[in-house]
CHARMM internal coordinates of N, CA and C (Angstrom, degrees):
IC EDIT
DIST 1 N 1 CA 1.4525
DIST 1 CA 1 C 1.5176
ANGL 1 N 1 CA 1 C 107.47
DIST 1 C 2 N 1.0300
ANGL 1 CA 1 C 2 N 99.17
DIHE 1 N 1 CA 1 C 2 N 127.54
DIST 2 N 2 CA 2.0892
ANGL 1 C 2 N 2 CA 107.53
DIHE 1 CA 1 C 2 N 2 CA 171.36
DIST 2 CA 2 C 1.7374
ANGL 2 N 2 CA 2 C 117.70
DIHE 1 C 2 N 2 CA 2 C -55.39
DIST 2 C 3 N 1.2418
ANGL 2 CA 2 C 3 N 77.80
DIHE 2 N 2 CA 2 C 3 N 117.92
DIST 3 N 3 CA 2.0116
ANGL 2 C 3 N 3 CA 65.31
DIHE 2 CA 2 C 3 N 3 CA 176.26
DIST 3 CA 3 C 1.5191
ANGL 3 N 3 CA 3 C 122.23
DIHE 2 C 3 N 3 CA 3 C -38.17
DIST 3 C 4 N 1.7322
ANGL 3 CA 3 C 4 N 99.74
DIHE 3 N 3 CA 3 C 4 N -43.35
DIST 4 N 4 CA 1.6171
ANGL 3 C 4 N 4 CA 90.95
DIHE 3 CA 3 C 4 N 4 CA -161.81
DIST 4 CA 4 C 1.9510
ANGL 4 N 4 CA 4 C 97.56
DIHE 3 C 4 N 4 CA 4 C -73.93
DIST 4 C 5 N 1.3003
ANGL 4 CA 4 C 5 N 112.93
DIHE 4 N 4 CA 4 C 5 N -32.81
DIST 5 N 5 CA 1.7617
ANGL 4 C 5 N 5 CA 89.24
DIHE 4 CA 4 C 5 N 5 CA 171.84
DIST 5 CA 5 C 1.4856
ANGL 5 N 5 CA 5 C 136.05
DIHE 4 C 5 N 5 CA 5 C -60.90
DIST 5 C 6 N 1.7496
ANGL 5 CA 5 C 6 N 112.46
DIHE 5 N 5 CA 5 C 6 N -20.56
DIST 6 N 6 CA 1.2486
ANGL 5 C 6 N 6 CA 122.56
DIHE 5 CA 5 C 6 N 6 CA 171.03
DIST 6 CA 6 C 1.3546
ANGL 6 N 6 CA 6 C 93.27
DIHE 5 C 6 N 6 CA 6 C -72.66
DIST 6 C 7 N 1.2468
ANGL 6 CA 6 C 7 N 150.35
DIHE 6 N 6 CA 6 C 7 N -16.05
DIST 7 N 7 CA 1.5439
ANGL 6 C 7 N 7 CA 121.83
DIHE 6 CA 6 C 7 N 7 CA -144.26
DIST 7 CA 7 C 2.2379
ANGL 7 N 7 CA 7 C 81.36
DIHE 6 C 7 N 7 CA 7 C -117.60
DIST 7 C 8 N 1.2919
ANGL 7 CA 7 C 8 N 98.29
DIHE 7 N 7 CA 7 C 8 N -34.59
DIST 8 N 8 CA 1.8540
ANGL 7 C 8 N 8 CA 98.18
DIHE 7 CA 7 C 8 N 8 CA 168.08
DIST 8 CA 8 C 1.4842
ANGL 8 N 8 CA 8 C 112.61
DIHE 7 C 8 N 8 CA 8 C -69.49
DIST 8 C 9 N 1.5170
ANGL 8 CA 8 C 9 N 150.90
DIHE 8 N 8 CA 8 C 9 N -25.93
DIST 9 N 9 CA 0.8827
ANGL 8 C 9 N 9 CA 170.94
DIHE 8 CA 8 C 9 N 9 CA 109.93
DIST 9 CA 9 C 1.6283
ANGL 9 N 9 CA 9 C 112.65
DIHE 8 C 9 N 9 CA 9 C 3.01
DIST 9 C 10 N 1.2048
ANGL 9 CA 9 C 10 N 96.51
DIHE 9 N 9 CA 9 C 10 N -74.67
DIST 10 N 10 CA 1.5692
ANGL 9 C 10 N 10 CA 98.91
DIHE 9 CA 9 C 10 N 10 CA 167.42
DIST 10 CA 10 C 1.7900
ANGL 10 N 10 CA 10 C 125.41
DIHE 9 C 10 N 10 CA 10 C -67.87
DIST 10 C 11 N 0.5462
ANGL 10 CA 10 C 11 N 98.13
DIHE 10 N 10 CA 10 C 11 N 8.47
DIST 11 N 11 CA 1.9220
ANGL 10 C 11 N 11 CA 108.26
DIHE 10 CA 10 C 11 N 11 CA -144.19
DIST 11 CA 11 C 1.9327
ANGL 11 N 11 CA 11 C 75.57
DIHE 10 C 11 N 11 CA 11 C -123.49
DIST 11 C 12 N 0.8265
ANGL 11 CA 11 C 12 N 128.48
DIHE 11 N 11 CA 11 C 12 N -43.33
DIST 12 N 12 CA 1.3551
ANGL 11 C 12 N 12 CA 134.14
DIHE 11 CA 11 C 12 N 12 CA -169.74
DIST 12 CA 12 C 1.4300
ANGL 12 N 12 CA 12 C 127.84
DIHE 11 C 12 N 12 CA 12 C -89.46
DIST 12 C 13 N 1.9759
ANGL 12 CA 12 C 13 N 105.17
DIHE 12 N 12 CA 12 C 13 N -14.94
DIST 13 N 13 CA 1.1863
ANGL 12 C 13 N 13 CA 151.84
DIHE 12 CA 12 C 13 N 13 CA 175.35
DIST 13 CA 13 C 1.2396
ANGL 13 N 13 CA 13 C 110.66
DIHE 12 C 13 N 13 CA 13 C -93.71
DIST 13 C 14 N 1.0171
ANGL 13 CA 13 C 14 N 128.18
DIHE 13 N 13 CA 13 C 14 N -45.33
DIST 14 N 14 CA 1.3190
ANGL 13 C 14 N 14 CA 123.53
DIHE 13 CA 13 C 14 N 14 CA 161.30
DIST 14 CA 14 C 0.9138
ANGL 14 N 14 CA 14 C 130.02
DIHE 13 C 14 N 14 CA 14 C -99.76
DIST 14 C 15 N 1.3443
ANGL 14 CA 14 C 15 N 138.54
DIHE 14 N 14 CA 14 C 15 N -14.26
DIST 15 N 15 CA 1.8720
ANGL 14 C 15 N 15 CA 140.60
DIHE 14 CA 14 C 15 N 15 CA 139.02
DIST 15 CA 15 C 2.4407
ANGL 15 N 15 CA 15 C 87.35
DIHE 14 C 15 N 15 CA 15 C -25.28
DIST 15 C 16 N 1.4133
ANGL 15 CA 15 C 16 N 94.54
DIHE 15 N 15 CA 15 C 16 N -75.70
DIST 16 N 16 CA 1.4148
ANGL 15 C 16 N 16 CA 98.02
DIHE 15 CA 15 C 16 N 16 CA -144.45
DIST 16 CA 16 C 1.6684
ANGL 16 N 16 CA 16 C 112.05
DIHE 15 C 16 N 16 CA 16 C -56.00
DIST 16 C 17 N 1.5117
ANGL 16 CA 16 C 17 N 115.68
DIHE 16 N 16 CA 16 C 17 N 3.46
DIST 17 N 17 CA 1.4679
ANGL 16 C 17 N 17 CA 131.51
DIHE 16 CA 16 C 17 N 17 CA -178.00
DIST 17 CA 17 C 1.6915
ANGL 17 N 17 CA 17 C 91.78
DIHE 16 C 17 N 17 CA 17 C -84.52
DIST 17 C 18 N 1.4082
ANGL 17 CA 17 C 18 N 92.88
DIHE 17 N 17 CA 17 C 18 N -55.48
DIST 18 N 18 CA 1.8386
ANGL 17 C 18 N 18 CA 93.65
DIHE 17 CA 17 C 18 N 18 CA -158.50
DIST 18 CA 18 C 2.0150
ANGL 18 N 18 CA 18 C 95.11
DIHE 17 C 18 N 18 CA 18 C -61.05
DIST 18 C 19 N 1.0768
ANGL 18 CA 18 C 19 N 103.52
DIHE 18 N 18 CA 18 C 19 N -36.88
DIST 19 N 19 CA 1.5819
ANGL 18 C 19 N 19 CA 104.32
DIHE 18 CA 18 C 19 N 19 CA 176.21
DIST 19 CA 19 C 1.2635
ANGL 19 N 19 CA 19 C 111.23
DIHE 18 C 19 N 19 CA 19 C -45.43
DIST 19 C 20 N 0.9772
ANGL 19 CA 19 C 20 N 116.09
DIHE 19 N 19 CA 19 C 20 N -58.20
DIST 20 N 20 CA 1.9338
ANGL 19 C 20 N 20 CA 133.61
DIHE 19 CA 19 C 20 N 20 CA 172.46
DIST 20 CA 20 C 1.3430
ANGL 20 N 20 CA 20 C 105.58
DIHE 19 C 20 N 20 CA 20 C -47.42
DIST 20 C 21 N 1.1455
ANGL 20 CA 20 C 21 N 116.81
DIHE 20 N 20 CA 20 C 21 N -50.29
DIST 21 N 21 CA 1.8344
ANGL 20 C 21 N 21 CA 117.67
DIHE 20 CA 20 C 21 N 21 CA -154.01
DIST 21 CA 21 C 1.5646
ANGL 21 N 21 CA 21 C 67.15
DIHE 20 C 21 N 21 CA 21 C -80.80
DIST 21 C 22 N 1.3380
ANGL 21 CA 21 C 22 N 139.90
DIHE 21 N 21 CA 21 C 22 N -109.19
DIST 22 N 22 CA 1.2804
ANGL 21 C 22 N 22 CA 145.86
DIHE 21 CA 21 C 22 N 22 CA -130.53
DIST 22 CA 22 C 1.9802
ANGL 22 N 22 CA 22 C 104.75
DIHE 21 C 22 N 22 CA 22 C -37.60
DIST 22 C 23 N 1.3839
ANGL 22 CA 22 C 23 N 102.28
DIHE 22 N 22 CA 22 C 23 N -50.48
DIST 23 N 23 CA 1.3807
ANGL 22 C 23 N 23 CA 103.34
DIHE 22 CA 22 C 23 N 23 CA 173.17
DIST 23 CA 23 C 1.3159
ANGL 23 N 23 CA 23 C 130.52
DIHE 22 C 23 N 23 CA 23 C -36.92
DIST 23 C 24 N 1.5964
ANGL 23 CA 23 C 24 N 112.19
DIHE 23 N 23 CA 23 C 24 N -35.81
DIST 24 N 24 CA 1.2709
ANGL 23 C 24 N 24 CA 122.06
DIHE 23 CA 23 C 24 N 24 CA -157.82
DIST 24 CA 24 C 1.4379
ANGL 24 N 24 CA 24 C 88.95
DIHE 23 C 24 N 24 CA 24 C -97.97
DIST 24 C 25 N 1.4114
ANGL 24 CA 24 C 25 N 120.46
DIHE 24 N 24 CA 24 C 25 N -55.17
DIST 25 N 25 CA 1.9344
ANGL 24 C 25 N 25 CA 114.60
DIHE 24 CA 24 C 25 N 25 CA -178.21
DIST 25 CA 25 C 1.3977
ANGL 25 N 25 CA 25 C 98.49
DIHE 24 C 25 N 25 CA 25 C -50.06
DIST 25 C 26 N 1.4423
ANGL 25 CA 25 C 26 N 130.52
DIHE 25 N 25 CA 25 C 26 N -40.74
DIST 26 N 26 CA 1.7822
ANGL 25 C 26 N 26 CA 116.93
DIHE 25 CA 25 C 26 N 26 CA -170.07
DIST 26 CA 26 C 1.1104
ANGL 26 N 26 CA 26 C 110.81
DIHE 25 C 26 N 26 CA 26 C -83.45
DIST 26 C 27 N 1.8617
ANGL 26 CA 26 C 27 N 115.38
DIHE 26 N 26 CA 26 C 27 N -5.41
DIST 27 N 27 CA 1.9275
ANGL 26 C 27 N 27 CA 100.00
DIHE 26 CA 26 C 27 N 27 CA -172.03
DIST 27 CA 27 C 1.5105
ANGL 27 N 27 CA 27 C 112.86
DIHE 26 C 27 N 27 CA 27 C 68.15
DIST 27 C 28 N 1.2385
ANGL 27 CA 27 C 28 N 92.35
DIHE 27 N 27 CA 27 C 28 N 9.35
DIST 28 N 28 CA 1.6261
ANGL 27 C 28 N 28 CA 97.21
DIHE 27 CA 27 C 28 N 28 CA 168.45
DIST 28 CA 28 C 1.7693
ANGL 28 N 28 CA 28 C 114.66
DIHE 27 C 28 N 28 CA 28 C -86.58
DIST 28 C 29 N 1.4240
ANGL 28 CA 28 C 29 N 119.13
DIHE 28 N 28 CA 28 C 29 N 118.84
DIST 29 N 29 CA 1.1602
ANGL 28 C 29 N 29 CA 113.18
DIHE 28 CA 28 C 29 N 29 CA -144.19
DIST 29 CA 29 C 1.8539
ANGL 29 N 29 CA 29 C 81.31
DIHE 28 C 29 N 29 CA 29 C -102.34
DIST 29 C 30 N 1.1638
ANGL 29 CA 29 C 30 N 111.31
DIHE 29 N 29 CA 29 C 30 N -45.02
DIST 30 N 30 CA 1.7949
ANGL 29 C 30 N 30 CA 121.49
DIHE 29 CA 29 C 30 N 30 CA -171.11
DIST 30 CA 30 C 2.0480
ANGL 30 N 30 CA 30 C 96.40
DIHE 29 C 30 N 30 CA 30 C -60.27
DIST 30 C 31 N 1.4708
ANGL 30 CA 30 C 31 N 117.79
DIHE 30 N 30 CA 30 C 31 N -21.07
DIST 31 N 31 CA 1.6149
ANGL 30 C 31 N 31 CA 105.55
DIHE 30 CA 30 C 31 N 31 CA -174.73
DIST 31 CA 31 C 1.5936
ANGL 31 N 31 CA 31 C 91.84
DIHE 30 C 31 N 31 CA 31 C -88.19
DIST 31 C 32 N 1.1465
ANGL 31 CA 31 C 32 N 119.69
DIHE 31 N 31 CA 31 C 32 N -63.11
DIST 32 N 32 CA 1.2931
ANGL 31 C 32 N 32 CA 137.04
DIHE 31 CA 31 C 32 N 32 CA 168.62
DIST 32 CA 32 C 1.7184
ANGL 32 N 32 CA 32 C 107.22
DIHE 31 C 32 N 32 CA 32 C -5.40
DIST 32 C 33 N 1.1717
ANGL 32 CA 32 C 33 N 112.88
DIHE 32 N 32 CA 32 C 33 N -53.00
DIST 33 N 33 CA 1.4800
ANGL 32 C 33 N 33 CA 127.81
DIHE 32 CA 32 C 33 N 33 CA -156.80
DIST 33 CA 33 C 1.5052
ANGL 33 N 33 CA 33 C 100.19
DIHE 32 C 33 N 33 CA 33 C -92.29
DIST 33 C 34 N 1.5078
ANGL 33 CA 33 C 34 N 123.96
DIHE 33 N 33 CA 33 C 34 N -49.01
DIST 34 N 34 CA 1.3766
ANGL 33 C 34 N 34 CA 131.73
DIHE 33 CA 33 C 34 N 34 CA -165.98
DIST 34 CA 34 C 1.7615
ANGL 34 N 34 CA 34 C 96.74
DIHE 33 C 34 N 34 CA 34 C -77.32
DIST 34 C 35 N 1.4111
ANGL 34 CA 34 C 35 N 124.66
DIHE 34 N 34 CA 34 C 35 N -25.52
DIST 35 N 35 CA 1.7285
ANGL 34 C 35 N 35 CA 118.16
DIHE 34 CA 34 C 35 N 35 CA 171.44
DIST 35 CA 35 C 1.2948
ANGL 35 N 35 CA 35 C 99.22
DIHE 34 C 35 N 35 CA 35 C -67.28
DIST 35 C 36 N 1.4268
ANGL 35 CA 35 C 36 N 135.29
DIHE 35 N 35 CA 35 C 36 N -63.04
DIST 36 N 36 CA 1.5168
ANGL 35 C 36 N 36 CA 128.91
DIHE 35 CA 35 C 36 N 36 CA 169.37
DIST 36 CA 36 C 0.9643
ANGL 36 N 36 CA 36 C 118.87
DIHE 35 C 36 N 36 CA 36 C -16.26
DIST 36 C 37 N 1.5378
ANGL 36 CA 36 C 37 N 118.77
DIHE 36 N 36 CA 36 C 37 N -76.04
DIST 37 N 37 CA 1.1245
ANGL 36 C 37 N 37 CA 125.07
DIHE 36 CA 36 C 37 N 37 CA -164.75
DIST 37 CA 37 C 1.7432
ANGL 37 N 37 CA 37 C 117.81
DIHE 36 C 37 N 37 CA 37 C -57.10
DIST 37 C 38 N 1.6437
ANGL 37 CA 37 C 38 N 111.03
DIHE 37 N 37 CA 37 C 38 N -43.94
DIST 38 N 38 CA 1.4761
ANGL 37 C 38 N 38 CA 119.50
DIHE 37 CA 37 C 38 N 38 CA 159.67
DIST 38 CA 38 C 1.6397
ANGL 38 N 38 CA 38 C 113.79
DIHE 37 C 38 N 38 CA 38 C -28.32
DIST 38 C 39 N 1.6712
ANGL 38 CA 38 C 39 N 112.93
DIHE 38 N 38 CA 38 C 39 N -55.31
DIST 39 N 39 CA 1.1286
ANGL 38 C 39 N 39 CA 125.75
DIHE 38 CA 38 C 39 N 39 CA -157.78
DIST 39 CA 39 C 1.2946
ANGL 39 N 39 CA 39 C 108.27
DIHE 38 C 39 N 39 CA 39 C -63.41
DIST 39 C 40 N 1.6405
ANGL 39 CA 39 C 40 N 121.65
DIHE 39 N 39 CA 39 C 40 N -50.87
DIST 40 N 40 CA 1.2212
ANGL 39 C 40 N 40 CA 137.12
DIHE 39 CA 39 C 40 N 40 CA 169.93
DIST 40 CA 40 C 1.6535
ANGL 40 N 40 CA 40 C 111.79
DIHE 39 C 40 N 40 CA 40 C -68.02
DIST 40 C 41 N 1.2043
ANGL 40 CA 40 C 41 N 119.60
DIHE 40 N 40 CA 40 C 41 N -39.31
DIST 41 N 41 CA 1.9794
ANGL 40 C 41 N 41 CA 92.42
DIHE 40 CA 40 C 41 N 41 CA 162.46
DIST 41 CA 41 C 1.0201
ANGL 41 N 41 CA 41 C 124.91
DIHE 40 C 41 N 41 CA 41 C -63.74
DIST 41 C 42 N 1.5686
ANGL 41 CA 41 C 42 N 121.75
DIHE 41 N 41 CA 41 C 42 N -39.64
DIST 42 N 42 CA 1.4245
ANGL 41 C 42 N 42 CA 120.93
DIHE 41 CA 41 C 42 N 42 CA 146.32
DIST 42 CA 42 C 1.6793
ANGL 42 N 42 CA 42 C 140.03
DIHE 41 C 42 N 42 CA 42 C -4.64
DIST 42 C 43 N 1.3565
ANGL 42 CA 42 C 43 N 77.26
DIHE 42 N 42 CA 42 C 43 N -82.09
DIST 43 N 43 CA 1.8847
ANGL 42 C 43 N 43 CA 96.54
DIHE 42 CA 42 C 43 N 43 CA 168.80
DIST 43 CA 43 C 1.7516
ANGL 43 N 43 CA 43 C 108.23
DIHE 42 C 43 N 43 CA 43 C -60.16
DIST 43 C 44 N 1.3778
ANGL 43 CA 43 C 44 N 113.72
DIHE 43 N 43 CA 43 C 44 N -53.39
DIST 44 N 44 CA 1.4089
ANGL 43 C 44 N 44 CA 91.41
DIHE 43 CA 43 C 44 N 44 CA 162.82
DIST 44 CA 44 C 1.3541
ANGL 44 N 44 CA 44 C 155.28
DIHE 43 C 44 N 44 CA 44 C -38.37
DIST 44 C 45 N 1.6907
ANGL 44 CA 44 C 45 N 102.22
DIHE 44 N 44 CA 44 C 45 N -49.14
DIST 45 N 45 CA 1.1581
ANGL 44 C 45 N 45 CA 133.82
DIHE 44 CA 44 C 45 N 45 CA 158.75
DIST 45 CA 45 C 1.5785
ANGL 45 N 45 CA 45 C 114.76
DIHE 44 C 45 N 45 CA 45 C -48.27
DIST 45 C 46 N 1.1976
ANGL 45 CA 45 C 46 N 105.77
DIHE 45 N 45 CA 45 C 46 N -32.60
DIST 46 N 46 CA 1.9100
ANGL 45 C 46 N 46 CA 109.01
DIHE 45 CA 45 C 46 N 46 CA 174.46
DIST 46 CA 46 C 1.2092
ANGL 46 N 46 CA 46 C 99.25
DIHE 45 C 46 N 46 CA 46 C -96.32
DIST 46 C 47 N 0.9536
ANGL 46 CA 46 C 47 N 149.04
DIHE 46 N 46 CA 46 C 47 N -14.78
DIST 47 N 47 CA 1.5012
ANGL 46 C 47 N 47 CA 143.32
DIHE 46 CA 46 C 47 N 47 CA -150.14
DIST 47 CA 47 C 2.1639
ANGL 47 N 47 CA 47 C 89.16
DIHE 46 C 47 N 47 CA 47 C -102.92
DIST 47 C 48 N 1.3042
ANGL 47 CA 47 C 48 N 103.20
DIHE 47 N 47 CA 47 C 48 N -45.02
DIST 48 N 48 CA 1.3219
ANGL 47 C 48 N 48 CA 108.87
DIHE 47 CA 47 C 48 N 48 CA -167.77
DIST 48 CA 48 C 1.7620
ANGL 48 N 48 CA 48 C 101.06
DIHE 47 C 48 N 48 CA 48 C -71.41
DIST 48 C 49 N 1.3341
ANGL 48 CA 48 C 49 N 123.40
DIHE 48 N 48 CA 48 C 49 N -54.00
DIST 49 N 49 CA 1.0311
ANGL 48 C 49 N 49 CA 128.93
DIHE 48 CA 48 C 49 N 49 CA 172.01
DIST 49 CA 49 C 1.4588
ANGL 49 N 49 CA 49 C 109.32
DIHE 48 C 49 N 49 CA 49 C -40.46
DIST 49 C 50 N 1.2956
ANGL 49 CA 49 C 50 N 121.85
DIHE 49 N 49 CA 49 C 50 N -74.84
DIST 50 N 50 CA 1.7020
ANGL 49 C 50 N 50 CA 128.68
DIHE 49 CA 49 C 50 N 50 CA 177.48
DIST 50 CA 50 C 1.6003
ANGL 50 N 50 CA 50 C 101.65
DIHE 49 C 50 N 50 CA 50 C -30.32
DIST 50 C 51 N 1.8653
ANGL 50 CA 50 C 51 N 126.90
DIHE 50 N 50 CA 50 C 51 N -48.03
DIST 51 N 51 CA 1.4989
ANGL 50 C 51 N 51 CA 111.29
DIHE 50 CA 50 C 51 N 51 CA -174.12
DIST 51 CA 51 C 1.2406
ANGL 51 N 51 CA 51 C 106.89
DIHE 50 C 51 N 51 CA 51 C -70.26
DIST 51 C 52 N 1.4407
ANGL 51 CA 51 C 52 N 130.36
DIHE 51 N 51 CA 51 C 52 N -32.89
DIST 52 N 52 CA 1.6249
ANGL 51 C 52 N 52 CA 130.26
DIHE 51 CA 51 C 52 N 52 CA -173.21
DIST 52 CA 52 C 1.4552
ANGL 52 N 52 CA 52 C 113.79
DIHE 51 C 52 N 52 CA 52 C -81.58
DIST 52 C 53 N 1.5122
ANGL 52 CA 52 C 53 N 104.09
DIHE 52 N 52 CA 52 C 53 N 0.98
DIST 53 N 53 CA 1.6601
ANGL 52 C 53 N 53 CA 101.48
DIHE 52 CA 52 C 53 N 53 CA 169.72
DIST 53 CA 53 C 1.9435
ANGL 53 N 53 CA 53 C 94.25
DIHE 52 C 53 N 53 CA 53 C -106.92
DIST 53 C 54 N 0.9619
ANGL 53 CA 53 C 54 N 100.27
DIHE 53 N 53 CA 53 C 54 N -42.65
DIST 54 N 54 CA 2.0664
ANGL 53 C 54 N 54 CA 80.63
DIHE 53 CA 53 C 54 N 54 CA 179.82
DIST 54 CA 54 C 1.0365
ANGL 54 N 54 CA 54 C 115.77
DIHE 53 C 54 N 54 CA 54 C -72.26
DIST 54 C 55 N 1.5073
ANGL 54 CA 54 C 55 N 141.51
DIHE 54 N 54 CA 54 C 55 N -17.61
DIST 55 N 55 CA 1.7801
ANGL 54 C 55 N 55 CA 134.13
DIHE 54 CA 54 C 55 N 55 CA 150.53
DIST 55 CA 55 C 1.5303
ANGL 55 N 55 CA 55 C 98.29
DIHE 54 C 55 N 55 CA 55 C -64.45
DIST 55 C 56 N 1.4330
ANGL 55 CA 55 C 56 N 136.42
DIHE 55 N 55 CA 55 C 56 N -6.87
DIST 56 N 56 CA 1.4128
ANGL 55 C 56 N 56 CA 106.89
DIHE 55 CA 55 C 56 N 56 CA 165.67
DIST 56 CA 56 C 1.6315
ANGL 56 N 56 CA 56 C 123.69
DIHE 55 C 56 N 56 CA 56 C -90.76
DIST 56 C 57 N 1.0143
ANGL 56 CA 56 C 57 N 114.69
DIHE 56 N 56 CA 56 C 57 N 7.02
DIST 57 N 57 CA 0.9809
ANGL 56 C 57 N 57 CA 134.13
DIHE 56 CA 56 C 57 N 57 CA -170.43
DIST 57 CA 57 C 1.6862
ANGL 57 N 57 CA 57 C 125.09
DIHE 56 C 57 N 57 CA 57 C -81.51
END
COOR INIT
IC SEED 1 N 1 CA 1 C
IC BUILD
């Protein structure tokens, strides 16, 4: 994995937490949902990277 995509990855991972945390103190159910969802493209985004680094191998 490229540094700079782990470091967009993360960076995109934790945007979608603070989305969550703020969602949940405002009862905002629609911010709440869109940090999730960040979190989980995220994890995808690493998950896909991690297979294109063990076929490089």
């Amino acid at each position: 994995m490229a540094a700079d995509d782990k470091m967009k990855n993360t960076a995109e991972d934790l945007e979608g937490k603070a989305k969550e945390a703020a969602g949940k103190a405002r009862g905002d159910e629609q911010q709440e949902n869109e940090g999730k969802g960040q979190q989980a493209k995220a994890d995808l985004k690493k998950a896909a990277e991690n297979v294109k680094d063990a076929f490089k191998k």
